[in-house]
C-alpha positions as a printed Julia matrix, in Angstrom:
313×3 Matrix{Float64}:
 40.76  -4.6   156.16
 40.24  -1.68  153.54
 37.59   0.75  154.47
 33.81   1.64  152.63
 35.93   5.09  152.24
 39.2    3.75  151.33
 37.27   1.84  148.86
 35.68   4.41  147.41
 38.6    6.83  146.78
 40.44   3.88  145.04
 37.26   3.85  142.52
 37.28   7.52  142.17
 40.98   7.68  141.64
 40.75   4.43  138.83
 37.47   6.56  137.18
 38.83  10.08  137.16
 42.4    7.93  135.54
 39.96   6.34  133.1
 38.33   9.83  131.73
 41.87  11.72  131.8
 43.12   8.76  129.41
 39.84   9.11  127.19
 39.75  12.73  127.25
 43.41  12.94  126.17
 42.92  10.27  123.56
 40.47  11.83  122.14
 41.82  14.82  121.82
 45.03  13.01  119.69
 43.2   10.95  117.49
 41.13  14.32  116.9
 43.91  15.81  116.06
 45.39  12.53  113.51
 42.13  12.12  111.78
 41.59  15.51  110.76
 45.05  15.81  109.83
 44.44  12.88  107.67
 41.05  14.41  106.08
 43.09  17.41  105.48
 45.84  15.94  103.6
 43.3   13.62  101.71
 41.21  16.66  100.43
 44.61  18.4    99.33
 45.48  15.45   97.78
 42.04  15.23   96.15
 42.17  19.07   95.25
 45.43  18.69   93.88
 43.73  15.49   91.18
 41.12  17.92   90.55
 43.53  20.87   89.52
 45.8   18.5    87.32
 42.62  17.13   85.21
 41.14  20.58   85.08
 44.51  21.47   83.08
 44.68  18.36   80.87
 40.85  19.62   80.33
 41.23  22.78   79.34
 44.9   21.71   77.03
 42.67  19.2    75.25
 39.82  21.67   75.01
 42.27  24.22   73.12
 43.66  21.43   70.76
 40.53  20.16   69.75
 39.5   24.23   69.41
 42.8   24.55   66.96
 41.8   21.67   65.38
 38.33  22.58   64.27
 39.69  26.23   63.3
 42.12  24.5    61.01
 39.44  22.54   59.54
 37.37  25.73   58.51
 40.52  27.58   57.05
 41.06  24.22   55.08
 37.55  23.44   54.46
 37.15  25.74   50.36
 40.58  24.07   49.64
 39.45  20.67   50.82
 36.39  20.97   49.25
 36.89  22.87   45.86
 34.44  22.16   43.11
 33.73  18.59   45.2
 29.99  19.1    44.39
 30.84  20.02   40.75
 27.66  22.85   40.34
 24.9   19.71   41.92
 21.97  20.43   44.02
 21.18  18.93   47.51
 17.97  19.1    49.8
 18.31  19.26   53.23
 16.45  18.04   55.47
 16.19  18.1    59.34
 15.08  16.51   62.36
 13.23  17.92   65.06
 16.69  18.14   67.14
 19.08  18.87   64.97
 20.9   21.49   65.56
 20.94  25.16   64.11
 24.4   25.05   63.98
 24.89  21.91   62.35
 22.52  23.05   59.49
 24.01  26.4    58.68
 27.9   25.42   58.49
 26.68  22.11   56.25
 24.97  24.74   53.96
 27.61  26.76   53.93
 30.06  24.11   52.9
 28.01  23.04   50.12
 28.14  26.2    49.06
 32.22  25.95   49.53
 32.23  22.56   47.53
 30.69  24.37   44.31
 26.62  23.05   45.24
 23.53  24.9    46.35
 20.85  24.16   48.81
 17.66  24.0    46.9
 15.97  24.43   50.11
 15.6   23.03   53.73
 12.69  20.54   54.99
 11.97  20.59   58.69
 10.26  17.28   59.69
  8.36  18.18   62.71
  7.72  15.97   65.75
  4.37  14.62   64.75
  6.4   13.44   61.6
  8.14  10.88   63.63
  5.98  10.15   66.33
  4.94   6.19   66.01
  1.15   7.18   66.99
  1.02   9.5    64.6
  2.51   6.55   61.75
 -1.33   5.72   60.24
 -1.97   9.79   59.93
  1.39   9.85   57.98
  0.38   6.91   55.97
 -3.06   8.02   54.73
 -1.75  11.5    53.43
  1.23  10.04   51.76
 -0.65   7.09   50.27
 -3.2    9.85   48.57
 -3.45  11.08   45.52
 -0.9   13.71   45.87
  1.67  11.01   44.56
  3.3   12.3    40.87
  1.59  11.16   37.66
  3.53   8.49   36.57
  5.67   7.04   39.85
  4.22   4.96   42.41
  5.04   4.17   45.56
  7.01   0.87   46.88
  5.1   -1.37   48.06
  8.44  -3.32   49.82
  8.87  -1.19   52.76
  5.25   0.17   54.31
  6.53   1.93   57.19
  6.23   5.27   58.23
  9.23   6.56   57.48
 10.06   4.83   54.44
  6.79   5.12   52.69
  7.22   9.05   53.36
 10.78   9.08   52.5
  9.84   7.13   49.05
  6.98   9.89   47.89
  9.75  12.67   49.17
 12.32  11.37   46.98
 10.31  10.91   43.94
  9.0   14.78   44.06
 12.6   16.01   45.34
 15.53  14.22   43.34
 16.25  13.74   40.47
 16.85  10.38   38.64
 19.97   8.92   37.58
 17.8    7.66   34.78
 16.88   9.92   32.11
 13.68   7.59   31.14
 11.9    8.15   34.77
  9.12  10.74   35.1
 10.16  14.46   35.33
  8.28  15.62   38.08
  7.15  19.63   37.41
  6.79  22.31   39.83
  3.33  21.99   40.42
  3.24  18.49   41.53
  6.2   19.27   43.78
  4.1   21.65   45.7
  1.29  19.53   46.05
  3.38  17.11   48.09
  4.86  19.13   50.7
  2.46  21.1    50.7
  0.1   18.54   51.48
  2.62  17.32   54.18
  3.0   20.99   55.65
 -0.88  21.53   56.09
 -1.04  18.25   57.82
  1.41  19.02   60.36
  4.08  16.78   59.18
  6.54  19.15   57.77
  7.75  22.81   57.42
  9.41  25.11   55.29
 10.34  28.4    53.98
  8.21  30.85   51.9
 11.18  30.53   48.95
  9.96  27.17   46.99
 12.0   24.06   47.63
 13.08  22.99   44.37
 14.53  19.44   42.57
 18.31  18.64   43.85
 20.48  15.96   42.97
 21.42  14.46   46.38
 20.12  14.74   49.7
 20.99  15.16   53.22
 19.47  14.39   56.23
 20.49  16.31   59.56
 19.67  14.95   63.04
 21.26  15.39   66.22
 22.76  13.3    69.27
 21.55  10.29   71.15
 18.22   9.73   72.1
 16.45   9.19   75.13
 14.9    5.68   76.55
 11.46   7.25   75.7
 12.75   8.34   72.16
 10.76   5.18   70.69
 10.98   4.74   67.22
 12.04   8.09   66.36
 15.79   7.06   65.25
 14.23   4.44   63.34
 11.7    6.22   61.1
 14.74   8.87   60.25
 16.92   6.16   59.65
 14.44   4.85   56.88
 13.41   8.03   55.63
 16.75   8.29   54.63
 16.65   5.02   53.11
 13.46   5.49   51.01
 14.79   8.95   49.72
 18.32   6.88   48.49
 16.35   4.97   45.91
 15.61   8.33   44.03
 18.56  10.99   42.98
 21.89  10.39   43.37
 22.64   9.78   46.95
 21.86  10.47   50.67
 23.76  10.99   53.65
 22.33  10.95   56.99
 24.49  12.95   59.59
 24.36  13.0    63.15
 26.19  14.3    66.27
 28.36  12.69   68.78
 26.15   9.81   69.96
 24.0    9.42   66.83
 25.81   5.99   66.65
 24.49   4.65   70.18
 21.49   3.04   71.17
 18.15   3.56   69.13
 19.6    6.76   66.97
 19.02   6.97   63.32
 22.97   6.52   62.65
 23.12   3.69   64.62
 19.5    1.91   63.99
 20.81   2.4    59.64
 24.66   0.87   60.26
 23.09  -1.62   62.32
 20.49  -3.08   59.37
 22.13  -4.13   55.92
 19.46  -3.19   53.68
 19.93   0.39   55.27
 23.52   0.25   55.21
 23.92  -0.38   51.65
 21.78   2.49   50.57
 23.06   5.66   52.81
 25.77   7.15   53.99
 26.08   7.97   57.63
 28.14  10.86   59.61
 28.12  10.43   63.5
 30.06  13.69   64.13
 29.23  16.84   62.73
 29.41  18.65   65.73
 32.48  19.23   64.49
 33.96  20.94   61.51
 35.86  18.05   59.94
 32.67  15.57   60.34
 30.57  18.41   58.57
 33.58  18.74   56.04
 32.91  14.31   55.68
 29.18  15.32   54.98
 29.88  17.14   52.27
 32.88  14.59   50.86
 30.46  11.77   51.3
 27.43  13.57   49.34
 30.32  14.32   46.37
 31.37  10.56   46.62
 27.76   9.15   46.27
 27.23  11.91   43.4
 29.94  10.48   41.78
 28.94   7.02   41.89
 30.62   5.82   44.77
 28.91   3.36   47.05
 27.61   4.28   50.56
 30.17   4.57   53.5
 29.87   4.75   57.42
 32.0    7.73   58.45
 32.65   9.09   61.44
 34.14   8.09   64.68
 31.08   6.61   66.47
 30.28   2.85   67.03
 30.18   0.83   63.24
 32.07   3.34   61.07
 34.41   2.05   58.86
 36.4    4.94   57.9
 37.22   8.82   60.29
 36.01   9.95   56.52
 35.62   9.48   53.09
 39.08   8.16   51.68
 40.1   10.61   48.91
């Protein structure tokens, strides 16, 4: 018969056995698992090192690229403007950039910039649409012209009275509108709040081009719309308008994308989604000389819905 004591060492021995085995298994699978996390975070590192390269290859080729677009650009765009005026015109985030190299390369295509518009952000605020509407519907319209009474919208009721004081007609037997009258409208929109400009008078141009920026926000409302038909109401006056945006100007509710995704909008201006770069500022500029020229409007750009990288020469 096994004693209490005999009993008791057996349990002690099986216990003390027990923890020795734990204790040493432990201490191997330790020893597995963080070799395992090691070579997984090497392997990890070593993913992060090769894409930082193909990165920073890409990031030089796309920097050559856009170098060799601005030696190229006077060649490219030699007399394309032929000695005709364009307004510019720019959203409340567009981008500084973006505005002085497309003035810059109007100047290389043989135009001029008879001066630059900011709309401000009350311009295309929605609760600010019936504020908009009263001053543009006053009598500060030009003798002679009217306003259409087919779009009544914010944007395109504004972009309607812009065009008739900014561009010139196509047709020789519309109303000239004079200096004078020209002032009275923006300055009417200026003292409102709408818009704002530079001491220098903004004179007539031929053709005009609207700058905006990148995608907008879910609370961006109907911002990219009102641009979009701004745009749209300034394309039935002069002799064309192009509305240019940045990388994501194409996507969701921004002006690009709300006028390439409506026909009627479509078929009167000419969009850019990518002038963030040189060569989509360079397509600006081709696309204002094809409209001037009597070419129809294009979507260029290489952003959701454009038909062509840029204007086919």
């Amino acid at each position: 018969m096994i004693s209490l004591r005999s009993h008791a060492i057996s349990l002690a021995a099986v216990f003390l056995a027990l923890a020795i085995g734990v204790a040493l298994g432990s201490g191997l699978l330790s020893n597995t698992v963080l070799s395992g996390l090691h070579d997984d975070k090497q392997e990890l590192q070593n993913e992060i090192d090769g894409l930082t390269e193909e990165r920073n290859a890409l990031n030089e080729k796309l920097s050559a690229a856009g170098e060799f677009d601005a030696l190229m650009a006077p060649r490219m765009l030699r007399d394309a403007l032929g000695g005709k005026s364009v307004v510019l015109f720019r959203t409340p985030d567009a981008a500084d950039d973006d505005v002085e190299a497309l003035t810059r390369l109007i100047g290389q295509g043989g135009g001029s910039v008879s001066g630059t518009v900011a709309l401000t952000q009350e311009f295309v605020d929605a609760n600010s649409a019936e504020k908009l509407l009263s001053v543009v519907n006053s009598p500060i319209v030009p003798a002679g012209t009217q306003l259409s009474t087919t779009s009544v919208d914010q944007g395109s009721q504004a972009g309607d009275l812009l065009g008739i004081a900014l561009l010139r007609s196509r047709n020789p037997d519309a109303p000239v509108v004079n200096d004078a009258q020209r002032e009275t409208v923006l300055s009417a929109l200026r003292d409102t709040g709408f818009i704002t400009y530079g001491a220098d008078p903004v004179g007539a141009a031929d053709a005009a081009l609207v700058v905006t920026g990148g995608p907008l926000g879910p609370d961006a409302g109907n911002r990219g719309s009102t641009v979009a038909r701004l745009a749209a109401g300034m394309a039935a006056h002069g002799q064309g308008t192009v509305l240019a945006g940045r990388d994501g100007s194409a996507s969701g509710t921004g002006a690009v994308a709300v006028t390439r995704s409506d026909a009627a909008l479509g078929t009167a201006v000419s969009t850019v989604d990518d002038i963030g770069s040189e060569s989509g500022r360079i397509t600006s500029v081709l696309a204002l000389a094809d409209l001037i020229g009597g070419g129809k409007p294009g979507q260029y750009g290489i952003g959701r819905g454009a038909s062509a990288v840029t204007v086919p020469q």
